[in-house]
py3Dmol code that shows the C-alpha trace and the ligand (Angstrom):
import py3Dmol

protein = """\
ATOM      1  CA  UNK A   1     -20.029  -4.544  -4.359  1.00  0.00           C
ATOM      2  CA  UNK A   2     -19.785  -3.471  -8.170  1.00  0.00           C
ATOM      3  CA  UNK A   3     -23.095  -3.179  -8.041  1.00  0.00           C
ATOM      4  CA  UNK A   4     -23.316  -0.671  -4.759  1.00  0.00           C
ATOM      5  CA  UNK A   5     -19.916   0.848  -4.780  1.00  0.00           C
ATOM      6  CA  UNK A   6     -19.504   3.880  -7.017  1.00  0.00           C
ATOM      7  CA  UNK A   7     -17.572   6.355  -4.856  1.00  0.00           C
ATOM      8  CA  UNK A   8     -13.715   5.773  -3.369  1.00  0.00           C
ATOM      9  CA  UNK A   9     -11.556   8.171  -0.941  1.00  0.00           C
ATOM     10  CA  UNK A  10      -8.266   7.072  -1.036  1.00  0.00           C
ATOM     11  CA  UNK A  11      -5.999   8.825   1.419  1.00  0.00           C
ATOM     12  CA  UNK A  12      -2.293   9.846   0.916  1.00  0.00           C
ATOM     13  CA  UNK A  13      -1.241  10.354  -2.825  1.00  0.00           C
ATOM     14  CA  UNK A  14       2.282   8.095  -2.482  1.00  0.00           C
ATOM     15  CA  UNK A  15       3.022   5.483  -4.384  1.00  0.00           C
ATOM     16  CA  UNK A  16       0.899   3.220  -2.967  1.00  0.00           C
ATOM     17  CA  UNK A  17      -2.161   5.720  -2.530  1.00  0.00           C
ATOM     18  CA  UNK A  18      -2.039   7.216  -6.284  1.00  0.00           C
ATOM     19  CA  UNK A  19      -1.922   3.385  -7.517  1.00  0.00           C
ATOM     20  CA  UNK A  20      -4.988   2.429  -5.458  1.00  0.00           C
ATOM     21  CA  UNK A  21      -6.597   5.159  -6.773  1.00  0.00           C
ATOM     22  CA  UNK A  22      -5.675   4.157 -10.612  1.00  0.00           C
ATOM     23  CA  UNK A  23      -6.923   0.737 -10.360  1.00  0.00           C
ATOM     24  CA  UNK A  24     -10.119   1.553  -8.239  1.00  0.00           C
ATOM     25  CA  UNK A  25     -10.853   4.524 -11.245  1.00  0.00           C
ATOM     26  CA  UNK A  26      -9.911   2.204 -13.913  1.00  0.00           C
ATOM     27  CA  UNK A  27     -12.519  -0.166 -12.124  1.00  0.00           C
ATOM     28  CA  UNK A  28     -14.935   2.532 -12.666  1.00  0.00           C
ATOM     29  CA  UNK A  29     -15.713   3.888  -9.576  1.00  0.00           C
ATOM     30  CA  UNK A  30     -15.074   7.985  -8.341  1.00  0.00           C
ATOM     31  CA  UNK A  31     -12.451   8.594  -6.672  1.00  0.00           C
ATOM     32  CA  UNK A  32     -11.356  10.832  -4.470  1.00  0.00           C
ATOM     33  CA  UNK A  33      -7.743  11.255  -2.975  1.00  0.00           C
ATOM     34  CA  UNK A  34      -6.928  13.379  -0.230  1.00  0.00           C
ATOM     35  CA  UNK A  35      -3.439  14.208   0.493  1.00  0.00           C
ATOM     36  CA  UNK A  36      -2.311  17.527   2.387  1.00  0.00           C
ATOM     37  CA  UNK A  37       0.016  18.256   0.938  1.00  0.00           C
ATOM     38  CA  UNK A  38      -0.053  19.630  -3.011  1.00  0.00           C
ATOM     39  CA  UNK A  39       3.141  18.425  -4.328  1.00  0.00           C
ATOM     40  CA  UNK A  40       2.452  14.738  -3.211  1.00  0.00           C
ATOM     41  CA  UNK A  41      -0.731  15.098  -5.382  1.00  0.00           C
ATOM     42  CA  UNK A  42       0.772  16.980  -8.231  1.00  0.00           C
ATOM     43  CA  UNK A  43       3.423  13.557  -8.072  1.00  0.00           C
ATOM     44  CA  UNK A  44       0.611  11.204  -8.066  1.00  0.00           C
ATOM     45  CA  UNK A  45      -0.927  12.489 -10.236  1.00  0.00           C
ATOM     46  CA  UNK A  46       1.577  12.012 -12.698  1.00  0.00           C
ATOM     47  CA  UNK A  47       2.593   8.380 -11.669  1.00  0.00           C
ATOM     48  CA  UNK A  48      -1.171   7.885 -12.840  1.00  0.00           C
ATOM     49  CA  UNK A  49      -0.950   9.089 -15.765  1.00  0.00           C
ATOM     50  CA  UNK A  50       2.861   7.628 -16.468  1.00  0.00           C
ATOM     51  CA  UNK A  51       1.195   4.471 -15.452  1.00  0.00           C
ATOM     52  CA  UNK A  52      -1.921   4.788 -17.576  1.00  0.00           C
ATOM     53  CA  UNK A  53       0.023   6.400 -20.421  1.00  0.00           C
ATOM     54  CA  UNK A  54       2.216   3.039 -20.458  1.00  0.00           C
ATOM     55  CA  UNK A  55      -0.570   0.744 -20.305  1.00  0.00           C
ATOM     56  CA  UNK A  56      -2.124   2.278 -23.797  1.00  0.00           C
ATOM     57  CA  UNK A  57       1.394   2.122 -24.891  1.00  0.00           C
ATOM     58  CA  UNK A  58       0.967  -1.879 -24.971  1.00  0.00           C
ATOM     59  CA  UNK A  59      -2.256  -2.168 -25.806  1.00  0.00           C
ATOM     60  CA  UNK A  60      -4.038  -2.586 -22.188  1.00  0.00           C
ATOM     61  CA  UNK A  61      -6.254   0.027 -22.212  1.00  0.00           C
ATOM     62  CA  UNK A  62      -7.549   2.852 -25.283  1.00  0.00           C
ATOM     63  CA  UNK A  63      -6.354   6.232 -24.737  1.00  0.00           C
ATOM     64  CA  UNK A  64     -10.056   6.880 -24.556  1.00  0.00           C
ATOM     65  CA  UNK A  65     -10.494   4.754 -21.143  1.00  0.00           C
ATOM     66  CA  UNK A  66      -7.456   6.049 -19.948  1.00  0.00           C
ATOM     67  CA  UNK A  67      -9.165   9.526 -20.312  1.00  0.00           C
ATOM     68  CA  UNK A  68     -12.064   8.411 -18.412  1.00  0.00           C
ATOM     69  CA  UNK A  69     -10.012   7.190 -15.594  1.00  0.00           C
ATOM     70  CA  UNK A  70      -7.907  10.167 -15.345  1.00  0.00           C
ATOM     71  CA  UNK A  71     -11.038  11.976 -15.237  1.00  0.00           C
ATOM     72  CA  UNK A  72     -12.839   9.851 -12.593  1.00  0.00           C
ATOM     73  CA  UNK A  73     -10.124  11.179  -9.818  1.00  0.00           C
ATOM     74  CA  UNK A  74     -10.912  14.206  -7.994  1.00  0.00           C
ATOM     75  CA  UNK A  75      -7.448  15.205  -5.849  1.00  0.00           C
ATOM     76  CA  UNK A  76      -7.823  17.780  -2.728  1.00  0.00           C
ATOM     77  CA  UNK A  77      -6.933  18.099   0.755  1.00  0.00           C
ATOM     78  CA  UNK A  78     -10.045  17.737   2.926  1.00  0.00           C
ATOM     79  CA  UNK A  79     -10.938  14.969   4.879  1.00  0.00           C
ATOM     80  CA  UNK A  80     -14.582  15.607   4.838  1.00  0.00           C
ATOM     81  CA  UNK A  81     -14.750  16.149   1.298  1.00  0.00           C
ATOM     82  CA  UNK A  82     -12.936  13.370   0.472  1.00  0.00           C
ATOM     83  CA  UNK A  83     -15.170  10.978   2.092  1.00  0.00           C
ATOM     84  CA  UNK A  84     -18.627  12.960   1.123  1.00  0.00           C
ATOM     85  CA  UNK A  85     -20.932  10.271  -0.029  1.00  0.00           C
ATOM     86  CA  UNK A  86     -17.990   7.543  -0.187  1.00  0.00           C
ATOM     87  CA  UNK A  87     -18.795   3.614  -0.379  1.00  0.00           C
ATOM     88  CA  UNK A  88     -15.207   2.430   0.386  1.00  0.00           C
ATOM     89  CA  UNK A  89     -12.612   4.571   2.514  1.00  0.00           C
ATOM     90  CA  UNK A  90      -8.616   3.439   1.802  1.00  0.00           C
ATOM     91  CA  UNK A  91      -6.099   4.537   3.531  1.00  0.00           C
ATOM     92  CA  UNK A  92      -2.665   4.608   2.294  1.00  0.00           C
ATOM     93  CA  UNK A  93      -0.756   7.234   4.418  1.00  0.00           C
ATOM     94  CA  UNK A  94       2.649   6.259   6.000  1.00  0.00           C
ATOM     95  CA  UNK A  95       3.139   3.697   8.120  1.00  0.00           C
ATOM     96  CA  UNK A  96       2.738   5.282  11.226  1.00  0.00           C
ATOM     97  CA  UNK A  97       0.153   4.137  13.831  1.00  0.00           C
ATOM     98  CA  UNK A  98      -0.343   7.460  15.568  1.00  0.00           C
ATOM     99  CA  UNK A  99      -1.150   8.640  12.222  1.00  0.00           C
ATOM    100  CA  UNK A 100      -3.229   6.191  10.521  1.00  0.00           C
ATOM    101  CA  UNK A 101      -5.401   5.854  13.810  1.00  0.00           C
ATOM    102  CA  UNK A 102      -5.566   9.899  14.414  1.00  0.00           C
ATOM    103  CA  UNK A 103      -6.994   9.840  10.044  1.00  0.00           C
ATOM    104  CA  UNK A 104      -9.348   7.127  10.498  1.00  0.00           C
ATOM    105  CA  UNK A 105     -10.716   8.574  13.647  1.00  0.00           C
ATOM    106  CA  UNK A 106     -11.308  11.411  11.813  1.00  0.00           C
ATOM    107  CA  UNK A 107     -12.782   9.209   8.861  1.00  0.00           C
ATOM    108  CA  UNK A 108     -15.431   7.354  11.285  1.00  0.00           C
ATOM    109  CA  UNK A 109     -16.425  10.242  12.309  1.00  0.00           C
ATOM    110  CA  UNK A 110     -17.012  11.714   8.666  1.00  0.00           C
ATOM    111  CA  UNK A 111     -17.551   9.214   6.260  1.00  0.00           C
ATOM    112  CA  UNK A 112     -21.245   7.933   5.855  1.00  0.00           C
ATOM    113  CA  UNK A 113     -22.052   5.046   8.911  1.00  0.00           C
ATOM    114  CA  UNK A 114     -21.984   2.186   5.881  1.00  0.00           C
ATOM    115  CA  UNK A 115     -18.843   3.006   4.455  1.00  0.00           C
ATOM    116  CA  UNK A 116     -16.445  -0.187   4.467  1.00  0.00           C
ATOM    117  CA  UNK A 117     -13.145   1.433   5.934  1.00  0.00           C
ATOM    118  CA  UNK A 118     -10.053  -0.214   5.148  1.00  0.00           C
ATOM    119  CA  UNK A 119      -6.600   0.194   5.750  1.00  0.00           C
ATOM    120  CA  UNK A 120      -3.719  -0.531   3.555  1.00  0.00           C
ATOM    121  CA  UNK A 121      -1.025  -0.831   6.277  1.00  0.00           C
ATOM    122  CA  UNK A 122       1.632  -3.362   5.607  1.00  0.00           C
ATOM    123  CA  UNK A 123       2.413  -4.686   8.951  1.00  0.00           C
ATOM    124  CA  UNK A 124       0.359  -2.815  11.865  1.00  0.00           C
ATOM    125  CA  UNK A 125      -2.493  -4.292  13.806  1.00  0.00           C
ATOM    126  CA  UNK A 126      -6.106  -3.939  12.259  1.00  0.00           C
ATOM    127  CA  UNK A 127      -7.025  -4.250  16.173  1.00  0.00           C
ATOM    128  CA  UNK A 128      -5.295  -1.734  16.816  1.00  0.00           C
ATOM    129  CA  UNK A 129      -6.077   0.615  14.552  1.00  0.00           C
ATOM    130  CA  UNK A 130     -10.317  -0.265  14.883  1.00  0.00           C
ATOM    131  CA  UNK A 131     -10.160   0.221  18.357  1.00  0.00           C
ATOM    132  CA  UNK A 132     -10.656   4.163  18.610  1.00  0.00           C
ATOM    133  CA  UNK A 133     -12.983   3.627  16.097  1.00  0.00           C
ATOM    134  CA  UNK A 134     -17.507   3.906  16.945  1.00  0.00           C
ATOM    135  CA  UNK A 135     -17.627   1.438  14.579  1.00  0.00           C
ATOM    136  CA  UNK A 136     -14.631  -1.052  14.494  1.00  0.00           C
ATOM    137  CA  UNK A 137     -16.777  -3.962  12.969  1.00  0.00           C
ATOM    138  CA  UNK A 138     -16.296  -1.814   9.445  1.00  0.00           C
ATOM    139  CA  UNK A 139     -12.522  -1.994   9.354  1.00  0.00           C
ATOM    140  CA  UNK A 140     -10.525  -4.122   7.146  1.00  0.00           C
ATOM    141  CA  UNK A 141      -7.237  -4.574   6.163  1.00  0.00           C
ATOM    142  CA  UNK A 142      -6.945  -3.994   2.718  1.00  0.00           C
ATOM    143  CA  UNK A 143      -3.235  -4.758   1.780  1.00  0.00           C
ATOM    144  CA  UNK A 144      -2.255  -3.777  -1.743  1.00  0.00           C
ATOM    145  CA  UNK A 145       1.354  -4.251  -3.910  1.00  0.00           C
ATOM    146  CA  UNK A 146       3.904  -2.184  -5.685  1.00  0.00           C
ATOM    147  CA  UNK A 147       3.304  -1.324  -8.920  1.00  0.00           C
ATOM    148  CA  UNK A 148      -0.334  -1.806  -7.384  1.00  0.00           C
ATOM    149  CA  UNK A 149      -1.981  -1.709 -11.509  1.00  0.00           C
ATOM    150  CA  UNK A 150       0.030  -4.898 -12.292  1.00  0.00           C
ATOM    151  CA  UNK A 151       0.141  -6.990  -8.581  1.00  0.00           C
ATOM    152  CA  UNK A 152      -2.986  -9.339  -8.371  1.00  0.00           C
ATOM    153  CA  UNK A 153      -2.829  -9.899  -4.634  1.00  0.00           C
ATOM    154  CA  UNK A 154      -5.333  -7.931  -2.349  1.00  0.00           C
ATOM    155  CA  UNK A 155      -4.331  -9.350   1.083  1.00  0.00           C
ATOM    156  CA  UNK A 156      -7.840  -9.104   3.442  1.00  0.00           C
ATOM    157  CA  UNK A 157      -6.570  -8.547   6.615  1.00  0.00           C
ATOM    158  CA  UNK A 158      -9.535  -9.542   9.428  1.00  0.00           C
ATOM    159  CA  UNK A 159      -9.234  -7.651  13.112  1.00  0.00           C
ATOM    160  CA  UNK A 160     -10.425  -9.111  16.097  1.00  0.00           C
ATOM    161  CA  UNK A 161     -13.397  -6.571  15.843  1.00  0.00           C
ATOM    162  CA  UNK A 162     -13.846  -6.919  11.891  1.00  0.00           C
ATOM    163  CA  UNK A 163     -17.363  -7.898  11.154  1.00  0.00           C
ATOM    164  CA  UNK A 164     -18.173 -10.796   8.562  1.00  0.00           C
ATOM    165  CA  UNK A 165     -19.776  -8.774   6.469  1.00  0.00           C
ATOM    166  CA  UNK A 166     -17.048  -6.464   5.976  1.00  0.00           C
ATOM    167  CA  UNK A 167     -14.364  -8.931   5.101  1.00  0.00           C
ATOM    168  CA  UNK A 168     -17.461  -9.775   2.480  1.00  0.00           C
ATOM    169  CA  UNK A 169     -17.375  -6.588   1.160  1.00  0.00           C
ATOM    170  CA  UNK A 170     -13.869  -6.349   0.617  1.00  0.00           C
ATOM    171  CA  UNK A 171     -13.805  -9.513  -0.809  1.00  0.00           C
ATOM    172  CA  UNK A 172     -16.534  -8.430  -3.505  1.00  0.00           C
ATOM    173  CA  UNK A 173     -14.355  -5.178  -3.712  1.00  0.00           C
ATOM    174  CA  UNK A 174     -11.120  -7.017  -4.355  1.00  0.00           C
ATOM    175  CA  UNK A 175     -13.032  -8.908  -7.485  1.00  0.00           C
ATOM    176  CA  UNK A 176     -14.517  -5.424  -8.672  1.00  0.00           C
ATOM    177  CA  UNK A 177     -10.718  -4.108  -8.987  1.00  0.00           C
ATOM    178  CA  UNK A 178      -9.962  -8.183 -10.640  1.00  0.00           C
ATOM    179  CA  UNK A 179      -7.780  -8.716  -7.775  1.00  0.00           C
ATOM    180  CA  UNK A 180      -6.846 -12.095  -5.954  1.00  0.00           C
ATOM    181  CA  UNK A 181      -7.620 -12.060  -2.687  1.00  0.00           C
ATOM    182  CA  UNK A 182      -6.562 -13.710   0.647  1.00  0.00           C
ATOM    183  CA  UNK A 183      -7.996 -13.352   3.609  1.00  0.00           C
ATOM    184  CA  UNK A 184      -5.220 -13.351   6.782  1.00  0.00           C
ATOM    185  CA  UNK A 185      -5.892 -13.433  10.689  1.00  0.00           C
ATOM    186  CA  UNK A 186      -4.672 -10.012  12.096  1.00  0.00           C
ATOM    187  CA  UNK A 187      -0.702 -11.152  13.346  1.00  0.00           C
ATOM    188  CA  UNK A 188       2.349  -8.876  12.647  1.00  0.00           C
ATOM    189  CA  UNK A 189       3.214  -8.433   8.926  1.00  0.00           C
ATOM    190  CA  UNK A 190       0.701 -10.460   8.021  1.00  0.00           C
ATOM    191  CA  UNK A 191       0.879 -13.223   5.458  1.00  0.00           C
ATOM    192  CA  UNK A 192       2.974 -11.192   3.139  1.00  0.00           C
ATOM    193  CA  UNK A 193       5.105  -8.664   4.737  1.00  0.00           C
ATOM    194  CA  UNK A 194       6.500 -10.741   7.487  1.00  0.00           C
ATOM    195  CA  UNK A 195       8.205 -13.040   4.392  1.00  0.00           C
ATOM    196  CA  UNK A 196       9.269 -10.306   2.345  1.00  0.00           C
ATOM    197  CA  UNK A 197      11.277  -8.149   4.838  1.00  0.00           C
ATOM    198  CA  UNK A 198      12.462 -11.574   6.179  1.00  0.00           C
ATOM    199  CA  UNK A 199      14.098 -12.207   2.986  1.00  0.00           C
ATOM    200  CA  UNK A 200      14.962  -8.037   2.089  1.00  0.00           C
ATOM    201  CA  UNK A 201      16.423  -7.663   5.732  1.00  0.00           C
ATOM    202  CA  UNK A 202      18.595 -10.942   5.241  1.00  0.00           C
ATOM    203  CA  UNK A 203      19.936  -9.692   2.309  1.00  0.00           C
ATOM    204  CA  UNK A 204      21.289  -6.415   3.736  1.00  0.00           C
ATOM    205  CA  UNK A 205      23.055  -7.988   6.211  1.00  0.00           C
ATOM    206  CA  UNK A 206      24.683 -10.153   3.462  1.00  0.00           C
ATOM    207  CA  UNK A 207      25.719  -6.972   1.997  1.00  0.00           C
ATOM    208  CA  UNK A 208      27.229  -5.770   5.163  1.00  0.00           C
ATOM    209  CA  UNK A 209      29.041  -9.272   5.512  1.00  0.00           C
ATOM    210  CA  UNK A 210      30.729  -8.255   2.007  1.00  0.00           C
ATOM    211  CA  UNK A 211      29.475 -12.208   0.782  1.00  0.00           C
ATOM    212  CA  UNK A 212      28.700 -10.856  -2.753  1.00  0.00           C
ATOM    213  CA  UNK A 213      27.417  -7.440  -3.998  1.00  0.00           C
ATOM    214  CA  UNK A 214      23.913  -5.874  -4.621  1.00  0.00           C
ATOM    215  CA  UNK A 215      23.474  -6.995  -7.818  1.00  0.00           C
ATOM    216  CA  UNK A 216      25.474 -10.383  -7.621  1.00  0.00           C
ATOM    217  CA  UNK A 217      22.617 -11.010  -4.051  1.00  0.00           C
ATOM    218  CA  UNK A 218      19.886  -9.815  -6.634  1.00  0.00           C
ATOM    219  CA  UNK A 219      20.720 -11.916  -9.591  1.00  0.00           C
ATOM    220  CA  UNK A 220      21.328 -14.943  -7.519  1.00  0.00           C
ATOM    221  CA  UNK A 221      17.315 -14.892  -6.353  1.00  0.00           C
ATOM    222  CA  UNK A 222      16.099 -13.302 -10.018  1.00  0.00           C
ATOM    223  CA  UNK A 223      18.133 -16.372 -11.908  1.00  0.00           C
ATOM    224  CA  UNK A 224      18.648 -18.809  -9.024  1.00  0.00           C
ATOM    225  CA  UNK A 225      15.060 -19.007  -7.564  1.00  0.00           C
ATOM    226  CA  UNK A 226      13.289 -17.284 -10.355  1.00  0.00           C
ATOM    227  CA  UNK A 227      12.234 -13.940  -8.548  1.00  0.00           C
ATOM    228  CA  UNK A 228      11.049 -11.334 -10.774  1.00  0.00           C
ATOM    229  CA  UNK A 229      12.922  -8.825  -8.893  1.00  0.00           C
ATOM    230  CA  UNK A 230      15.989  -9.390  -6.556  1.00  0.00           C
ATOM    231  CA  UNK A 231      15.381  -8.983  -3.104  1.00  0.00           C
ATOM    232  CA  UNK A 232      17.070  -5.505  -2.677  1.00  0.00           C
ATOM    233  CA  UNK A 233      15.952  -4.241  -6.054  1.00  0.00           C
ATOM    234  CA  UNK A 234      12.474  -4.701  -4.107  1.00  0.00           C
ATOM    235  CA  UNK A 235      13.791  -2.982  -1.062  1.00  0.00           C
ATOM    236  CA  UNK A 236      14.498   0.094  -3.297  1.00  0.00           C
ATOM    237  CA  UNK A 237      11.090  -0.396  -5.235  1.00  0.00           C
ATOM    238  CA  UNK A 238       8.858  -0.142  -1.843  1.00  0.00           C
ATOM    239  CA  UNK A 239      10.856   2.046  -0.199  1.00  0.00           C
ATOM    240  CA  UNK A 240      13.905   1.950   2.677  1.00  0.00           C
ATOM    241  CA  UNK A 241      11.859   3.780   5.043  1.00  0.00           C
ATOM    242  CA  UNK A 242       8.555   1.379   4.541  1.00  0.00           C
ATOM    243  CA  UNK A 243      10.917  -1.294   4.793  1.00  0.00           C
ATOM    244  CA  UNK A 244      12.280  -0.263   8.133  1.00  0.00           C
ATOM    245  CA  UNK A 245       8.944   0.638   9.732  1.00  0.00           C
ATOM    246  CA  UNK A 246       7.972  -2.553   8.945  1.00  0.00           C
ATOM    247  CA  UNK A 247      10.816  -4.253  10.285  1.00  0.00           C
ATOM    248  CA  UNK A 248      10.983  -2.108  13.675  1.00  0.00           C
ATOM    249  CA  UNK A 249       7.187  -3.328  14.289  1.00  0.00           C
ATOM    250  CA  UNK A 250       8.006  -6.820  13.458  1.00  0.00           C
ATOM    251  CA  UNK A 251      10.982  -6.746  15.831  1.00  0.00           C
ATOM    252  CA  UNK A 252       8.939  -5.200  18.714  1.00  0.00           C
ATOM    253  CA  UNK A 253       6.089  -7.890  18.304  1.00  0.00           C
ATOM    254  CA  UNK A 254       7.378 -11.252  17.063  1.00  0.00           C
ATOM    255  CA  UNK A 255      11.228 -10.433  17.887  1.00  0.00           C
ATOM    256  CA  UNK A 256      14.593 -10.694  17.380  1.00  0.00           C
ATOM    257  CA  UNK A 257      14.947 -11.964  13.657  1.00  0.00           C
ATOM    258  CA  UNK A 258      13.421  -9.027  12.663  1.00  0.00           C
ATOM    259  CA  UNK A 259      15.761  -6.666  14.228  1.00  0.00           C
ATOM    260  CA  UNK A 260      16.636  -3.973  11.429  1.00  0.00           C
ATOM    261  CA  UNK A 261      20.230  -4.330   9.665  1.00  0.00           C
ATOM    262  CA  UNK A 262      22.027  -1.373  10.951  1.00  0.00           C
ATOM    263  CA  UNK A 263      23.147  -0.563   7.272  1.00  0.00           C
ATOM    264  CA  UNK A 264      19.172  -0.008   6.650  1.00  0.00           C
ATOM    265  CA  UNK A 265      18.857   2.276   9.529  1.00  0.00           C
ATOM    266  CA  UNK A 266      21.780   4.918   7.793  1.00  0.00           C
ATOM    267  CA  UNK A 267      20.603   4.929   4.392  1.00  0.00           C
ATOM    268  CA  UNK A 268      17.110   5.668   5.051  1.00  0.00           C
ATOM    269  CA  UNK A 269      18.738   8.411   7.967  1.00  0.00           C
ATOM    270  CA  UNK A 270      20.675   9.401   4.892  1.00  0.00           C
ATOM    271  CA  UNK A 271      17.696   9.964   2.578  1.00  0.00           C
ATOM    272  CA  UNK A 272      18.414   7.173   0.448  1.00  0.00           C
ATOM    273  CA  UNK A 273      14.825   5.867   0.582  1.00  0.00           C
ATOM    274  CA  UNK A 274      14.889   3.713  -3.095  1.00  0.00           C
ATOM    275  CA  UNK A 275      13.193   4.612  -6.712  1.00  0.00           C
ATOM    276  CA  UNK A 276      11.581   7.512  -5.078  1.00  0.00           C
ATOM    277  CA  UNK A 277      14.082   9.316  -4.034  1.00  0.00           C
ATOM    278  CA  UNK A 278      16.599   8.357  -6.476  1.00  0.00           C
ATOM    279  CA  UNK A 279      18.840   6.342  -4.442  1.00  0.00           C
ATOM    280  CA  UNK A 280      18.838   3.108  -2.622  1.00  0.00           C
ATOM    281  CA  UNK A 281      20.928   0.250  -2.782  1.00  0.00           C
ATOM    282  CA  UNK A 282      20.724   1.398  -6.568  1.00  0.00           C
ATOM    283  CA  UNK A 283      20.879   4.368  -8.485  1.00  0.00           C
ATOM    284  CA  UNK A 284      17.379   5.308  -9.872  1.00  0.00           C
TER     285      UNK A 284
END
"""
ligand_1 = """\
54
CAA
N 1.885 0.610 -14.304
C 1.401 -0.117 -15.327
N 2.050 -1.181 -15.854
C 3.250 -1.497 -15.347
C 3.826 -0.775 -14.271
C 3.084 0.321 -13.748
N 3.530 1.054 -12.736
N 5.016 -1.348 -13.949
C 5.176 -2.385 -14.780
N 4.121 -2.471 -15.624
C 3.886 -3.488 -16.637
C 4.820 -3.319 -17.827
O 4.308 -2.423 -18.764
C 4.911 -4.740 -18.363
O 3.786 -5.017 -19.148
P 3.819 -6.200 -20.269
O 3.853 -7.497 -19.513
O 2.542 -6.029 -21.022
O 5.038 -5.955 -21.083
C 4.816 -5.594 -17.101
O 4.207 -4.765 -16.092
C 6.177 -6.034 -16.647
O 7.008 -4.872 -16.502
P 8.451 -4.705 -17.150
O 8.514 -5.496 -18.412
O 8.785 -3.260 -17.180
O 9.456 -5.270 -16.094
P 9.446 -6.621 -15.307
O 9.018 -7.759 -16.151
O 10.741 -6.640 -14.628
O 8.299 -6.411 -14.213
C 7.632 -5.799 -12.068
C 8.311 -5.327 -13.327
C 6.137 -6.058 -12.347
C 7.749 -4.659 -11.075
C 8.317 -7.114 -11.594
O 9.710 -6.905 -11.520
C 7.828 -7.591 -10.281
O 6.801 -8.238 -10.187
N 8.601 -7.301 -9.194
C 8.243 -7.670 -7.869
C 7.236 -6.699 -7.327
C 6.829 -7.030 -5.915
O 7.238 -8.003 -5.314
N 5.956 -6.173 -5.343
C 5.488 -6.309 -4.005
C 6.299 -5.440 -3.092
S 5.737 -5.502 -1.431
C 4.486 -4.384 -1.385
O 4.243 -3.644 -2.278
C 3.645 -4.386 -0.174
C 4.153 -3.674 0.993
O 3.499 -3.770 2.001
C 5.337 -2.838 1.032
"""
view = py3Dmol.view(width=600, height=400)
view.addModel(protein, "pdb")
view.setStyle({"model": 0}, {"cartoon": {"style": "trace"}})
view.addModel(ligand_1, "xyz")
view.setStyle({"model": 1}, {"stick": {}})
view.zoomTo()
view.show()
């Protein structure tokens, strides 16, 4: 893939697109991210560089290769110049299926015929999503993790549709970007997500129960069970609303343990979406 793969479009410049983008530039490759709308890009931009800025800070990476990788992303709103000439297609818009599947329509229709498309949705069907699609043997999931430069997981999510040699290619594209992958059969939330909001979604209703507070649930995982990060800490550093769209799908296909805490529902209705909007279950 290293070998074959020199141009990426990465669509939607949030906080998961804009790191995708950083690790696929610092793997070398052009990028290209397309995101409508000019302030998201201006932001992602910046989370780059914050990003790259603070690996050369310890060491990780010269200022000169940081350069290079800054200067290896083109940004821009157009779907059909985002995916001119592109190897590898990722999308990273929100986690709406309407949305993803209206984009990568558009994508198919676009991108060159042997362009591996992949999808970094956290929880929806692969199936799903490959089934408007001329081509659904070329769609993967491609699952990445917050703060994507320093998670090593790349969870390889195969539809029913996927073709072999796709889930291939992402595999060689996972080692390109020196990720770890997995490969996962296509089944809500996955390998990954359906634990983690399992565990997040458990411990907002122990919040609502009063049993101890945020940071008192958080510290008891970081010190007790030797989490890096408590388990609403997380919830704030992925976001309240991914969190919730997550957990809505979950409930509607695997059922009722996953039904969303009602104390969930009203912060994210309240705009308290985590780190990137300044306020979750902690102040940011
Ligand atoms: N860019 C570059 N480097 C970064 C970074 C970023 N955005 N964020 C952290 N780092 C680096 C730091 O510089 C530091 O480097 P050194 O080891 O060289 O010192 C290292 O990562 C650790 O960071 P910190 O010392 O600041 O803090 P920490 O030890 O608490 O680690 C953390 C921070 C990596 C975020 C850690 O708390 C952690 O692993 N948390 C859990 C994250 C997690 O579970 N993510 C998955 C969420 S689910 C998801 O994303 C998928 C989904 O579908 C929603």
């Amino acid at each position: 893939m290293s070998e074959t793969t020199t141009r990426v479009a990465v669509f939607g410049a949030g906080t998961m697109g804009h790191g995708i983008a950083q690790v696929c530039a610092a793997a070398g490759f052009a990028v290209q991210v397309c995101d409508p709308s000019e302030a998201a890009r201006e932001k992602g931009l910046a989370g780059v560089r914050a990003s790259l800025d603070r690996m050369v800070a310890k060491a990780k990476l010269s200022a000169e290769q940081r350069d290079a990788a800054l200067g290896r992303i083109g940004w821009g709103g157009d779907v059909g110049a985002a995916v001119d000439g592109a190897d590898v297609v990722v999308e990273a818009v929100p986690e709406r299926v309407e949305l993803k599947r209206e984009l990568l329509q558009r994508v198919d229709a676009l991108a060159p015929a042997t362009a591996l498309l992949g999808s970094n949705t956290s929880s929806l069907s692969i199936t799903e999503l490959g089934a408007a699609l001329r081509d659904p043997s070329r769609l993967v999931g491609l699952h990445f993790f917050n703060p994507v430069p320093v998670m090593e997981l790349l969870e390889i999510v195969r539809g029913v549709r996927t073709a072999e040699a796709a889930v291939d290619r992402a595999l060689a594209f996972a080692a390109a970007l020196g990720k770890t992958p997995i490969v996962v059969r296509d089944m809500p939330g996955f390998a990954t997500s359906r634990l983690g909001v399992a565990l997040g979604a458990e411990a907002i209703r122990m919040l609502e129960q009063g049993v101890a507070s945020a940071e008192d649930i958080d510290r008891a995982m970081e010190l007790g069970y030797r989490h890096p990060m408590g388990p609403l800490r997380l919830t704030d550093l992925v976001g309240l609303d991914v969190r919730l769209a997550i957990l809505d799908h979950l409930h509607r296909e695997v059922g009722e343990q996953f039904r969303a805490p009602p104390l969930l529902r009203q912060m994210v209705r309240a705009g308290k979406l985590g780190k990137k909007s300044g306020e979750g279950f902690y102040k940011w």
